[in-house]
C-alpha positions as CSV (number, residue, x, y, z in Angstrom):
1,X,-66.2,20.0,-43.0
2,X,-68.0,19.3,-39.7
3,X,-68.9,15.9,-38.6
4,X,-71.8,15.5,-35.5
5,X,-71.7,19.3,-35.3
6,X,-68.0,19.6,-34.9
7,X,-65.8,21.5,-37.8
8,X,-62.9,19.2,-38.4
9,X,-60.5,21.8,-38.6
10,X,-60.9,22.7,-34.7
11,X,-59.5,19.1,-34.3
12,X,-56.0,20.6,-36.1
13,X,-56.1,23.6,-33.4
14,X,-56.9,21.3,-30.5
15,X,-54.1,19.1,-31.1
16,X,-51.8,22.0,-31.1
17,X,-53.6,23.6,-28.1
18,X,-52.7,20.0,-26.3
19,X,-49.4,19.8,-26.6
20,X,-48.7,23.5,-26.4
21,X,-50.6,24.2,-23.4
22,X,-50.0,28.1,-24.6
23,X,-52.2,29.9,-26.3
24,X,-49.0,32.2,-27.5
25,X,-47.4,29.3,-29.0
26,X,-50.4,27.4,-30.4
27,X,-51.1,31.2,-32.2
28,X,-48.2,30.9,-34.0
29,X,-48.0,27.5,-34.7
30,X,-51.9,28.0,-36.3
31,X,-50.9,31.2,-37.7
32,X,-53.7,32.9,-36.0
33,X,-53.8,35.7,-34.2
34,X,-53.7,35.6,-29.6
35,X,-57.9,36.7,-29.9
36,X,-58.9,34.0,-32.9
37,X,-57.3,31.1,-30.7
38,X,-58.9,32.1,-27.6
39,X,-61.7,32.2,-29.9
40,X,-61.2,28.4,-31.1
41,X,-60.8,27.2,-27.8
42,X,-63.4,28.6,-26.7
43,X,-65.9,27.0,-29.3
44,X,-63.8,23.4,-28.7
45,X,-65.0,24.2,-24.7
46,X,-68.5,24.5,-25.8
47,X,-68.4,21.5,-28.0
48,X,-66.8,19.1,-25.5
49,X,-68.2,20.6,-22.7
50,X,-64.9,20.7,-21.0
51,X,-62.9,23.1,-19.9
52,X,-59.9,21.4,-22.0
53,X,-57.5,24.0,-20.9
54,X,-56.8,25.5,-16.4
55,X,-54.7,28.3,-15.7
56,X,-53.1,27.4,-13.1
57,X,-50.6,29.7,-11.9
58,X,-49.1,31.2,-14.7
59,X,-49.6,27.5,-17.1
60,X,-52.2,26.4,-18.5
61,X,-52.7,22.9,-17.5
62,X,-55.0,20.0,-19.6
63,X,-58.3,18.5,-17.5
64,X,-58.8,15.1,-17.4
65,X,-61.4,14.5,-20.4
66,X,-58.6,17.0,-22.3
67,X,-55.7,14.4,-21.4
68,X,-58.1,11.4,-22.6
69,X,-58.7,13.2,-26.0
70,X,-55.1,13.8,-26.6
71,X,-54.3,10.6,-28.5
72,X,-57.4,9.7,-30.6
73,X,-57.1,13.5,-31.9
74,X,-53.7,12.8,-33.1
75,X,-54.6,9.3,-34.2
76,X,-57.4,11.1,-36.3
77,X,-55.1,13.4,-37.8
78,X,-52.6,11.3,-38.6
79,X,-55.0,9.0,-40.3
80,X,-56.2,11.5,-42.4
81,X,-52.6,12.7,-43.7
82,X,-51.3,8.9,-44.4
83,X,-54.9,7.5,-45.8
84,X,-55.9,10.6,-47.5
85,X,-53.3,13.3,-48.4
86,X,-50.9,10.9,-49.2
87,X,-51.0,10.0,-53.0
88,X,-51.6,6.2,-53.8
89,X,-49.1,6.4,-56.3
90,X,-45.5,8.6,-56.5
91,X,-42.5,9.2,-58.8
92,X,-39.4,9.1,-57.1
93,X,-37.8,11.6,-59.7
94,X,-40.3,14.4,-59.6
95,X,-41.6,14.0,-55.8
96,X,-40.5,16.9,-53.6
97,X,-41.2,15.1,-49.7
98,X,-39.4,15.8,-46.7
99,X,-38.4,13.3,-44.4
100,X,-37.6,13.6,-41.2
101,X,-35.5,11.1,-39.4
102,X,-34.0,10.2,-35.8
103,X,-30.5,8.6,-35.9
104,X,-27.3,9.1,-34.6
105,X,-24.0,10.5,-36.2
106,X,-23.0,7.1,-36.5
107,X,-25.4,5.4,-38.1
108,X,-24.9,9.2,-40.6
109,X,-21.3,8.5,-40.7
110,X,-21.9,4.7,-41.3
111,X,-25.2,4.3,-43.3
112,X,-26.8,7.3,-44.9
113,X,-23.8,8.9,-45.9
114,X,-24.0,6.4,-48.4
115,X,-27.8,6.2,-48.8
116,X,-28.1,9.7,-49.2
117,X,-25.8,9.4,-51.8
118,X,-28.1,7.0,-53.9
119,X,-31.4,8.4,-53.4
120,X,-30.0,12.1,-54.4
121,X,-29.6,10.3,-58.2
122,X,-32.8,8.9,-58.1
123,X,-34.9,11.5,-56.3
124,X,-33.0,14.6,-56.5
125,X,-35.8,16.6,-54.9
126,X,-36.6,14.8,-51.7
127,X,-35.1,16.8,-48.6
128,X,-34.1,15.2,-45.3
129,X,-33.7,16.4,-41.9
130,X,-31.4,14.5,-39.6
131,X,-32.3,14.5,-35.8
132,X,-30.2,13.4,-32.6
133,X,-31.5,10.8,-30.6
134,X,-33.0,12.4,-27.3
135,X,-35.7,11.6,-24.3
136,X,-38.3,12.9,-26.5
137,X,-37.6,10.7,-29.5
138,X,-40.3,8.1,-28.6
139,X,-42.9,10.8,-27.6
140,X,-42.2,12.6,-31.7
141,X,-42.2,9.1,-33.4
142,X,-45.2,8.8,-31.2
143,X,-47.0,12.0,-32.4
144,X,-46.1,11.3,-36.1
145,X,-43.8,14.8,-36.4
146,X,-40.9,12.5,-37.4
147,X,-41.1,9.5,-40.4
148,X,-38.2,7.0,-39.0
149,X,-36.5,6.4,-36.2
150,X,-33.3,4.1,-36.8
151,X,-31.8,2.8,-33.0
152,X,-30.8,0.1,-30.9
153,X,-33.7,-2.7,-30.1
154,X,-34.2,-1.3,-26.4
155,X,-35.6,1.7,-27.8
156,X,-38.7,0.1,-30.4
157,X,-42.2,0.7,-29.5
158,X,-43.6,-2.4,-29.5
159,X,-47.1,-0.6,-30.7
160,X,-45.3,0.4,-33.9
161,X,-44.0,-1.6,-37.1
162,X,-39.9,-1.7,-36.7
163,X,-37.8,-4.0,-39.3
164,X,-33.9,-4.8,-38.1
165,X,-31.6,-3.3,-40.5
166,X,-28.0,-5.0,-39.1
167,X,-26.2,-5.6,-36.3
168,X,-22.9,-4.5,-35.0
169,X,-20.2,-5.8,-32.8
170,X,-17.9,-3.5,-30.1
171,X,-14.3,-3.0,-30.5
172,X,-11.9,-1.2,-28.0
173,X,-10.1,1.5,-29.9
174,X,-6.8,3.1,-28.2
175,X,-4.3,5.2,-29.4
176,X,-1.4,4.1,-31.7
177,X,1.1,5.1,-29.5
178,X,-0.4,3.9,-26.2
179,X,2.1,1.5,-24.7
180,X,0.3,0.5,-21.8
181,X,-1.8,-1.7,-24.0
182,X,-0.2,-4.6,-26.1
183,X,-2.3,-6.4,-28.8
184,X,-4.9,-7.8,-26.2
185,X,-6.6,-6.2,-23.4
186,X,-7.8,-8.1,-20.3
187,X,-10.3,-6.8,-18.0
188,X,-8.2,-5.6,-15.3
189,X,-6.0,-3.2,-18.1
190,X,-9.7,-2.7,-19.4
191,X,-11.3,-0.8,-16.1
192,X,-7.8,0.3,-14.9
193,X,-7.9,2.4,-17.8
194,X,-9.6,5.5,-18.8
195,X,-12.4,5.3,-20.8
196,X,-14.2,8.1,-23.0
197,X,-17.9,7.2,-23.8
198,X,-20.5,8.9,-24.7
199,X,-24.1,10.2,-23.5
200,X,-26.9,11.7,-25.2
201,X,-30.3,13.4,-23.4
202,X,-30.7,15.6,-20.1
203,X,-30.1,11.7,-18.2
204,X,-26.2,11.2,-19.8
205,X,-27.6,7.2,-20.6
206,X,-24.2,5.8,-21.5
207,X,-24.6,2.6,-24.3
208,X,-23.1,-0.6,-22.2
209,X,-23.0,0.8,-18.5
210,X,-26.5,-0.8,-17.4
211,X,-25.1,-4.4,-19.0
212,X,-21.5,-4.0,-17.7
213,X,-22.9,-3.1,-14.0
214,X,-25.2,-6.5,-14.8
215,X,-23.0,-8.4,-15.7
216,X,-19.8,-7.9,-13.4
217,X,-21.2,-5.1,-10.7
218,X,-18.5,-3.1,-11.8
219,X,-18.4,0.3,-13.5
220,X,-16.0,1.8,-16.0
221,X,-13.9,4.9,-15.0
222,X,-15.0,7.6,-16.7
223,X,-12.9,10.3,-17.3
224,X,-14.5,11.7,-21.0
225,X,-18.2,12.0,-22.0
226,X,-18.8,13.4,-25.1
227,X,-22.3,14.0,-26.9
228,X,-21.2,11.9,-29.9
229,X,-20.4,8.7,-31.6
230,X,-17.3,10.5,-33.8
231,X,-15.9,12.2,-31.0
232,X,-15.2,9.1,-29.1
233,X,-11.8,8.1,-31.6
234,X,-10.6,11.6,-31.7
235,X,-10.5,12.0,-27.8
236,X,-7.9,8.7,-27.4
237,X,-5.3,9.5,-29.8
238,X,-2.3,11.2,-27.8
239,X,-3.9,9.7,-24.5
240,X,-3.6,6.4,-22.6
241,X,-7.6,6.2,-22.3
242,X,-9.5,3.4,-24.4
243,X,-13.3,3.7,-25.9
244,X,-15.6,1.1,-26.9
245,X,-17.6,1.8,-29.7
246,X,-19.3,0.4,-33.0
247,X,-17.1,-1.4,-34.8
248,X,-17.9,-0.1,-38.3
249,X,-17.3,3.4,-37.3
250,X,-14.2,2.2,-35.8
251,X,-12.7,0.7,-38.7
252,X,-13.9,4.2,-40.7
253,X,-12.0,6.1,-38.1
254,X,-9.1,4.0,-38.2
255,X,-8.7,5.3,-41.9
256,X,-7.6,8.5,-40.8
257,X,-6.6,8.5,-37.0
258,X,-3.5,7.0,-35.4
259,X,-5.4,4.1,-34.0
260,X,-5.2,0.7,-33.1
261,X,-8.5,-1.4,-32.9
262,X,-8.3,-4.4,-30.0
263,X,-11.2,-6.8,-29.3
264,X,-12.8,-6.0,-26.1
265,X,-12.0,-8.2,-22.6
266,X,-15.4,-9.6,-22.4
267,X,-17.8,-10.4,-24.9
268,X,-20.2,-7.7,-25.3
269,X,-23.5,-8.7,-27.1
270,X,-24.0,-7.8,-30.6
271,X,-26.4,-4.8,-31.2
272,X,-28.9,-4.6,-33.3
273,X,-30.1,-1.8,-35.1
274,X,-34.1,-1.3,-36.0
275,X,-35.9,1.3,-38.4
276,X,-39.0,1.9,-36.7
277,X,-42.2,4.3,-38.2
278,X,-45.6,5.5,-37.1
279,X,-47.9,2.2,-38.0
280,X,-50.1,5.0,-40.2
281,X,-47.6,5.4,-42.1
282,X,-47.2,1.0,-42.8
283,X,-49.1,1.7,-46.6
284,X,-47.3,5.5,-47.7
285,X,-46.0,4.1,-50.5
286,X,-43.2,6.7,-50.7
287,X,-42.4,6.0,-47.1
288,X,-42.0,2.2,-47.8
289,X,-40.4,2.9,-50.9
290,X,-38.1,5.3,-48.3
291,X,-37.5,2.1,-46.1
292,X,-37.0,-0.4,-48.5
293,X,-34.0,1.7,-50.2
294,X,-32.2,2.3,-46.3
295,X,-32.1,-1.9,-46.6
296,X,-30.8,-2.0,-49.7
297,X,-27.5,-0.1,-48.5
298,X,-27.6,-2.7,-45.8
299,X,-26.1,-5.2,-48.6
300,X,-23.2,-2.8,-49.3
301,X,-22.4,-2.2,-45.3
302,X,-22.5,-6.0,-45.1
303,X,-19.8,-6.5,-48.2
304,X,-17.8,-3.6,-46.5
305,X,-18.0,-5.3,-43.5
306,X,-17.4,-8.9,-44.6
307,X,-14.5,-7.3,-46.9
308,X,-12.6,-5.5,-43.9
């Protein structure tokens, strides 16, 4: 199809060529050979008039214009696979989509352990793919390669719909046999203690350290960082250290590790947690139909909760 001269499916390589800034790389990704690409960036040069594409050094760095084109090409795209790949209507029984999603183990340990459970009975043949939060989260959600992101309210995108699922309180777990710690901690045993956390990306961002340093211009001592939210239970036991985490998972860990769950020495603010998706996907009705099903389970965490 070519529109004003220009073959629509060049718009697919350039997008590629963009965010590879290889023409190894975007070969493979087009399944084309080295030649043919060079070929297709070529004709996208002559069409735009633009370079699109330096060496410099041994990269290949984007001009200007190229940099300026970046977005509406994927915006394009992106409208075209929500607005007019996408079928109007769907059956949840026979559909065979595959959803990729951004969320930590927690919220998997917490949340879709459960929903996964439920939509397996009623759409046995939808696939999922289960992503750790990183730096580049924002720039995927961004660039539509993932469907949902499911974080904390610092991380939304104010340019895309989000919806809040729940929110979640801290608790200070420590080990059942740690006798330094009775059955309330104040906040001199808090930072005199040891604390395991954890980080996640190339930056280590720990989850209360820029509102604890706000609030008290203190910092915790860290002796543990670990790259995950089930971890942080398992490193107390048969130490004196304490960790603050969720307290849903908490109370799930609690079920099988010698642990004792205290409330923390200050009141740390409640969390909430957001499902937030590319705003071209707002009218896939399979991906609403996704969303609407993750806050359904949000009744049964809330029992749970309520219950415990």
């Amino acid at each position: 199809m070519r529109f004003h001269h220009l073959d629509l499916n060049l718009l697919v390589a350039l997008d590629v060529l963009l965010e590879e800034c290889n023409i190894t790389r975007s070969a493979e990704r087009l399944h084309m050979t080295q030649s043919a690409t060079s070929g297709v960036l070529g004709r996208l040069r002559e069409y735009f008039d633009d370079e699109l594409l330096v060496q410099v050094g041994r990269k290949m760095q984007p001009t200007p214009y190229a940099l300026q084109l970046a977005e509406p090409v994927r915006e394009v795209l992106l409208k075209i696979r929500s607005s007019i790949t996408s079928k109007p209507v769907f059956d949840p029984a026979t559909s065979k989509r595959h959803f990729r999603l951004v969320t930590s183990d927690y919220l998997i340990s917490v949340l879709f352990s459960n929903v996964l459970q439920k939509l397996h009975k009623q759409a046995p043949n939808i696939t999922f793919e289960m992503l750790s939060p990183g730096d580049n989260s924002g720039e995927l959600l961004a660039r539509g390669e993932i469907d949902l992101m499911i974080v904390p309210e610092r991380y939304i995108l104010p340019e895309h719909p989000s919806r809040l699922l729940f929110e979640e309180e801290h608790v200070c777990v420590v080990w059942a046999g740690n006798d330094q710690v009775g059955d309330h901690l104040t906040l001199e045993q808090y930072l005199s203690l040891g604390h395991v956390s954890v980080g996640f990306g190339r930056t280590r961002h720990l989850s209360i350290e820029d509102w604890f340093m706000a609030q008290y211009g203190v910092s915790r001592r860290m002796e543990v960082i670990t790259n995950d939210f089930n971890t942080l239970a398992r490193l107390v036991v048969g130490t004196n250290r304490v960790a603050t985490m969720h307290s849903r998972l908490a109370r799930l860990q609690a079920e099988h590790l010698p642990l004792r769950l205290l409330p923390p020495p200050v009141k740390i603010p409640v969390m909430g947690e957001y499902m937030l998706w590319h705003r071209t996907l707002e009218g896939d009705p399979m991906h609403a139909w996704l969303r609407d099903q993750i806050s359904l389970a949000i009744g049964d965490l809330e029992q749970e909760a309520r219950a415990a």
